[in-house]
N, C-alpha and C positions, 0 to 999 in steps of 0.2 A: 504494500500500500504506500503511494504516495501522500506524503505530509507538508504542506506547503503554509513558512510564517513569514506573516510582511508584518509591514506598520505603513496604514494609510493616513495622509492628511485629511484635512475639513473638506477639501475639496475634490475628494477623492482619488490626488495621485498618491501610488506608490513610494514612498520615501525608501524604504530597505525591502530585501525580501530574500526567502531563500528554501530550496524542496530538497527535500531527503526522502528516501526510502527506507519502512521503517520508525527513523528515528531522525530529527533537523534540531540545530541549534543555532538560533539566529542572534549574534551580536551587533546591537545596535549603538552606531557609536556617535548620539546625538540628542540633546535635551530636547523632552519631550516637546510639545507644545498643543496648547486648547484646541479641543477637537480632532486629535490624533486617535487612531485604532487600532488593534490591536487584532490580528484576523488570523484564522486556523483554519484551513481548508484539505479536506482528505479526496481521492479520487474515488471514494464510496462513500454510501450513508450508514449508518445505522455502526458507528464504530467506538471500539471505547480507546482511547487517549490517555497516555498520563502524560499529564501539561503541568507547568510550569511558564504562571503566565508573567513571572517578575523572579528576577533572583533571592527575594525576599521573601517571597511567598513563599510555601510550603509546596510540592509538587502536587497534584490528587487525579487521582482516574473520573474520567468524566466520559460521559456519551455523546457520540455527537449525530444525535437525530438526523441533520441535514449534512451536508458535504461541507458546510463555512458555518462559521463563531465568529461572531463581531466582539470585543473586551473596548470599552471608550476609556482611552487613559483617564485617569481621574486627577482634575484638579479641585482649588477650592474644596468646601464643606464636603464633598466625594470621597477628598481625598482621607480625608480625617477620620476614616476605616480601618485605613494601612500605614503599618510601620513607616515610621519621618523616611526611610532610608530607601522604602519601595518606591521606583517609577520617581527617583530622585538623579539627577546629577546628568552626565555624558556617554555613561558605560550602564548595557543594558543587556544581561542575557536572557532570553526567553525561547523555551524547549519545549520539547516531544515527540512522544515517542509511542508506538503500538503497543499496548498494554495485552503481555501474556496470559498464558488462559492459567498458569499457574497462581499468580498476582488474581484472577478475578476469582476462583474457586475458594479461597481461604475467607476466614472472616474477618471482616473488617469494619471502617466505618462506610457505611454504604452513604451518608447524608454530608459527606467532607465535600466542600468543591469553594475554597476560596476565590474562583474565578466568574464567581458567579454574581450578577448583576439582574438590577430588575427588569433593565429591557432584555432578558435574555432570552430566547424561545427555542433554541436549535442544541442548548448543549444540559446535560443532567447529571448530577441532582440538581435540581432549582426550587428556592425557596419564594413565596409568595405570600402575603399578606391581607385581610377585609380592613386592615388600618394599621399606620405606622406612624410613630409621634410628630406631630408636625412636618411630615416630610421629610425628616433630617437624615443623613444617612448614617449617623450614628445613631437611629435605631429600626432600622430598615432591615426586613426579612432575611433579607442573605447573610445579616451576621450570625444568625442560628446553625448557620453552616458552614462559618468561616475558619473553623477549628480554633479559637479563642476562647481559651478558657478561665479566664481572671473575670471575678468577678463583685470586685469590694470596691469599684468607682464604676462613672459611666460616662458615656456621651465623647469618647476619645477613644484609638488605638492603644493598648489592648483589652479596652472592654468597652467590648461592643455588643449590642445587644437588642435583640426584637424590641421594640416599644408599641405598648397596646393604647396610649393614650385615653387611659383610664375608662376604655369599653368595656364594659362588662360580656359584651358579644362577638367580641375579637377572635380573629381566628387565624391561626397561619399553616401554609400549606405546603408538606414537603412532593415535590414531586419527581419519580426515579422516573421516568423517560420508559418505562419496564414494567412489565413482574419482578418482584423482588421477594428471599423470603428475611422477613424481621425475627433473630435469635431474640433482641433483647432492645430495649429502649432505652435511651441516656440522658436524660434531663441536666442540665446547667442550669438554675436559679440564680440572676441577681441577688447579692447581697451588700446591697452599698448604704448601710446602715450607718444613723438612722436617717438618712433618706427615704430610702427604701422601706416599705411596707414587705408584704409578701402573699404569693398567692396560697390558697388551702385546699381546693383541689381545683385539678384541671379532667378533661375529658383528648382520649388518642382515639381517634375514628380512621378506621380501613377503608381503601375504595371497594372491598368486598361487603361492605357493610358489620363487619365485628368493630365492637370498638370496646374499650378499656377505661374506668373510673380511676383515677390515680387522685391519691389522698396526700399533700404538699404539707411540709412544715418548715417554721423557719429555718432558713440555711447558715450556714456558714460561709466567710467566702469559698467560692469554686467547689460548694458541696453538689454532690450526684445522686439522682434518685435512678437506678436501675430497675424494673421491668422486666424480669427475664419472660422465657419463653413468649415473647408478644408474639404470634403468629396467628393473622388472620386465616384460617383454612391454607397455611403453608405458602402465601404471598398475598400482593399488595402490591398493586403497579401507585399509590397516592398514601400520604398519609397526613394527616391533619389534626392539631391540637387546639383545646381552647381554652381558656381557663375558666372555670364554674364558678370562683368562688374569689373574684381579683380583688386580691390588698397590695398593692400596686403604685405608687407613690406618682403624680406627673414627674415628668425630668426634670 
């Protein structure tokens, strides 16, 4: 399989670019600038990827539904997600690679994809939200998936975090591109006390229709509420949480 990474401008020419078979590592040797993109194109669809879409970022296997991935660099309040150090400076590597079928068979976090954004529609896991606090994107759906786990501040890199803006009907929405099957469930709870309130329980809903009453107490920082055996009838192409019972502080 061919893998092909550029970086387009605002106006859509190509700035760098570069195809590998396999696997491509494209060094870009130029500050970013507003409106820049970030693009992943395979010669098939339906593939999984392990990307690495910033040297700073973490790598994660992601699927990519369509044959292209548009990432919009992120400036401004965007950027205020990701480490000072990502998508900063002159020198920029960004990789991938064909994810083997040894790597997809084992267990892992099936919901990791820090490359994931809300205009995103072609690459999964994607996270999605019914509200997020004032639009900020420090508290925007796809931080639930960003693999950040610090959780005794908020509203900054590295804690970042869904914001429900004190809905009691809030909902967010993981969605695997797939069938999937879920061993187990992992919750991160804010605890940026005493800011922070907390929730007491929440509700996990399958797109097969089983879902799950999980009973919440206050946290710790970066305390984990595990879920084992969650498995809707052995998969679940959707999964969606909401919290029943929000003590939930505004930001």
């Amino acid at each position: 399989m061919e893998i092909t990474l550029s970086v387009v401008d605002k106006t859509g020419q190509v700035r760098s670019s570069k195809t590998g078979t396999e696997a491509v590592s494209l060094f870009y040797r130029q500050a970013y600038e507003a409106g820049d993109r970030i693009t992943v194109e395979t010669d098939t669809p339906d593939r999984f990827v392990t990307l690495s879409i910033d040297n700073a970022l973490a790598p994660a296997i992601v699927l990519l539904k369509d044959r292209s991935f548009s990432f919009p660099v992120p400036f401004d309040d965007a950027k205020t997600v990701y480490a000072p150090t990502a998508f900063f400076g002159d020198s920029h590597r960004i990789s991938a690679h064909v994810t083997g079928e040894d790597a997809l068979s084992g267990i892992r976090n099936l919901a990791l994809n820090p490359a994931d954004h809300g205009g995103s529609t072609s690459a999964f896991p994607h996270a999605f939200a019914s509200v997020e606090t004032r639009g900020e994107a420090a508290f925007a759906a796809r931080n639930a998936i960003d693999g950040e786990i610090a959780g005794d501040d908020h509203g900054f890199w590295p804690y970042t975090s869904w914001g429900i803006n004190c809905d009691p009907e809030a909902t967010m929405t993981v969605d695997f591109g797939r069938v999937v099957i879920a061993h187990s469930v992992v919750l991160y709870t804010r605890a940026d006390f005493p800011h922070d309130a907390w929730w007491t329980s929440a509700r996990i809903a399958f797109s097969d229709g089983h879902s799950m009453e999980v009973p919440l107490e206050k946290p710790g920082p970066a305390s984990v509420l595990r879920s084992r055996n969650a498995r809707p009838n052995g998969s679940g192409s959707k999964s969606s949480s909401r919290p029943m019972t929000p003590h939930h502080s505004p930001p």
